[in-house]
C-alpha positions as CSV (number, residue, x, y, z in Angstrom):
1,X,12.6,-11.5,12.6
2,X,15.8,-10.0,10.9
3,X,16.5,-6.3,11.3
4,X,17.4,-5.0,8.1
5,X,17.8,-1.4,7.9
6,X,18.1,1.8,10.1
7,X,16.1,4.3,11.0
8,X,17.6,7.1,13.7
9,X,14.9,9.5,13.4
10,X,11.0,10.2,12.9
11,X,9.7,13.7,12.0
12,X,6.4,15.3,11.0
13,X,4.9,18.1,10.8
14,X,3.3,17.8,14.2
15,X,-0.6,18.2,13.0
16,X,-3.7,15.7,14.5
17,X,-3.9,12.7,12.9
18,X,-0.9,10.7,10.8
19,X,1.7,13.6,11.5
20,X,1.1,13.2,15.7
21,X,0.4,9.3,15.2
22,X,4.0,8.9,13.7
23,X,5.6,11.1,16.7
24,X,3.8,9.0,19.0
25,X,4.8,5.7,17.8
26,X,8.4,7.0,18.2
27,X,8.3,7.8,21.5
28,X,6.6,4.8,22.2
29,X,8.7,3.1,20.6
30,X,11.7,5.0,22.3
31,X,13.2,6.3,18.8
32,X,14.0,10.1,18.3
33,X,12.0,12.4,17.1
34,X,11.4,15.9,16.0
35,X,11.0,18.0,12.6
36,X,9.1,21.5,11.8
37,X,6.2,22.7,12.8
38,X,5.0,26.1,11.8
39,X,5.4,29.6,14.3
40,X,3.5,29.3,17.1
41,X,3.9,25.1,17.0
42,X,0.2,25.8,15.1
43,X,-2.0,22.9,14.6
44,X,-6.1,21.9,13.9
45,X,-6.3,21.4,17.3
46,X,-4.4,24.3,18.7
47,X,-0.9,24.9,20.3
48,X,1.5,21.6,20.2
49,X,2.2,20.5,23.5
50,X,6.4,20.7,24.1
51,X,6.7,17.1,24.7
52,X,6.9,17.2,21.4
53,X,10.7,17.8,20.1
54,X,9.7,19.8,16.9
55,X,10.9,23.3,16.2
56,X,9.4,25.8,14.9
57,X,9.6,27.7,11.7
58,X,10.2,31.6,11.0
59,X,6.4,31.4,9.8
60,X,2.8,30.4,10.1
61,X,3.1,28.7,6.7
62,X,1.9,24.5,6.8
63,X,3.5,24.2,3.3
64,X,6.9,25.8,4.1
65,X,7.1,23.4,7.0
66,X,6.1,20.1,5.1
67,X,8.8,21.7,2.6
68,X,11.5,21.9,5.1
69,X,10.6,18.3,6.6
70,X,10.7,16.3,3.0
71,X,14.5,18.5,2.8
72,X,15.7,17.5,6.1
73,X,14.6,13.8,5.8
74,X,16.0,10.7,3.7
75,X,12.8,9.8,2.6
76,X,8.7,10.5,3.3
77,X,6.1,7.9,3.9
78,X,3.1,9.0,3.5
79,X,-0.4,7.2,4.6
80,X,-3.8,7.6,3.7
81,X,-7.3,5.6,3.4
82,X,-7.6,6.8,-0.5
83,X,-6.1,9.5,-2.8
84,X,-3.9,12.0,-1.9
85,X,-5.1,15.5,-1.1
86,X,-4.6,18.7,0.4
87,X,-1.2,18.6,2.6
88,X,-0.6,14.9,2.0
89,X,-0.4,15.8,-1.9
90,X,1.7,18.8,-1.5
91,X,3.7,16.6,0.4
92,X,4.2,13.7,-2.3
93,X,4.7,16.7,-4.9
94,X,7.5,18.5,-2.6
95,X,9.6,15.4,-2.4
96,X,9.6,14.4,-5.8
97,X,10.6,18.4,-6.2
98,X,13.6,17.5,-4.3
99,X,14.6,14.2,-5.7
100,X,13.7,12.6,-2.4
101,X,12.4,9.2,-1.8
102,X,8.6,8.8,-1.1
103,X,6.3,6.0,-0.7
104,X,2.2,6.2,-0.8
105,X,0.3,3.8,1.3
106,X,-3.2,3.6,0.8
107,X,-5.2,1.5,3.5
108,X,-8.1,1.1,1.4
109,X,-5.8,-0.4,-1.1
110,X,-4.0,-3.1,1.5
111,X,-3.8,-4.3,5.2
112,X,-1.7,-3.7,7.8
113,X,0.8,-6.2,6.9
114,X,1.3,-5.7,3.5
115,X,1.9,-1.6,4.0
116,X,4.3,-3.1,6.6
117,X,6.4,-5.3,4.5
118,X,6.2,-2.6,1.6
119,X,7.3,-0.1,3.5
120,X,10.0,-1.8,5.2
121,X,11.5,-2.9,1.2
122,X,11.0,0.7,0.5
123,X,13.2,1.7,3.4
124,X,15.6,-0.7,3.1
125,X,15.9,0.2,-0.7
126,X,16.3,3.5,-0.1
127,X,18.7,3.7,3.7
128,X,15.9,5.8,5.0
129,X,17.7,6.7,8.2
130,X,15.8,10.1,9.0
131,X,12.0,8.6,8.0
132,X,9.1,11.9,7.5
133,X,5.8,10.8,8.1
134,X,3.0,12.5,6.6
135,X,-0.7,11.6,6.0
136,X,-4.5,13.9,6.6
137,X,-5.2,15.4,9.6
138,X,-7.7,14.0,12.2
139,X,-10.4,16.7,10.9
140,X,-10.6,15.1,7.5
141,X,-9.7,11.1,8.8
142,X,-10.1,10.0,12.2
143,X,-9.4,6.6,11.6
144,X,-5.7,7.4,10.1
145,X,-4.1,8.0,13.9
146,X,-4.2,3.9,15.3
147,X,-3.3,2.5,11.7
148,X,-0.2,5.0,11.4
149,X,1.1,5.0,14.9
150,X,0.6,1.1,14.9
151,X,2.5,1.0,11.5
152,X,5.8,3.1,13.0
153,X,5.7,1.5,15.9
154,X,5.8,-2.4,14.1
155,X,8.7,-0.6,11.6
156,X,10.8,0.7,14.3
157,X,10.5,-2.7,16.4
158,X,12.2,-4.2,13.0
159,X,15.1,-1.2,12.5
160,X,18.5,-2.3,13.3
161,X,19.5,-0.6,17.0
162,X,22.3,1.9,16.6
């Protein structure tokens, strides 16, 4: 399959669920990785383990660090079975607030390989080299963690290799 664009980074904001799904895939997939998490690397679940290359904000604040995530990437994906709520929504609203790229993709809308070959035209439309990742947390969809990590880890097996 061709390689057809670049991505050099994954971040998230570290929580259970699609955030921690897309950091996995990238270290599975043996990309980089890192973005914000807030003081105390808080999350549903409790403290974030270090292996995790996120640093932490000046505060406790979730929507401060999805804020300085959507401003340090190129462009957020975000992925959900339904609507957008909660963080997930703040998150869509923050990056059109900043003019950045984002792309919803709703698993009870499509399949694995169509989110897979929209996202990869949205990335390649866009040059998304540093990609966020966003979606609910575990608490509110445990079935979101396979379908994202399997989804980043089938886009960064197509990236281009620095």
């Amino acid at each position: 399959m061709r390689r057809e664009f670049l991505i050099i980074k994954v971040v998230s904001g570290g929580q259970t669920g699609a955030d921690r799904a897309a950091l996995d895939g990238a270290i599975e997939a043996d990309c980089p990785h890192g973005g914000w998490i807030p003081l105390g690397r808080r999350t549903e679940a409790g403290t974030l383990p270090a292996c995790y290359l996120l640093r932490e904000m000046a505060t406790k604040s979730y929507p401060k660090r999805t804020e300085q995530n959507v401003i340090d990437s190129d462009g957020t994906l975000i992925v959900s079975h339904g609507g957008l709520t909660g963080g997930s929504l703040l998150t869509r609203q923050l990056a059109e607030k900043h003019g950045r790229p984002v792309l919803h993709l709703d698993f009870q809308l499509m399949g694995n390989e169509d989110a897979l070959d929209e996202a990869r035209q949205w990335l390649r439309q866009h040059g998304i080299a540093v990609l966020n990742v966003a979606g609910p947390r575990a608490s509110s969809d445990p079935d979101i963690y396979p379908k994202v990590k399997k989804l980043v880890i089938e886009l960064l097996n197509l990236r281009q290799k620095c």
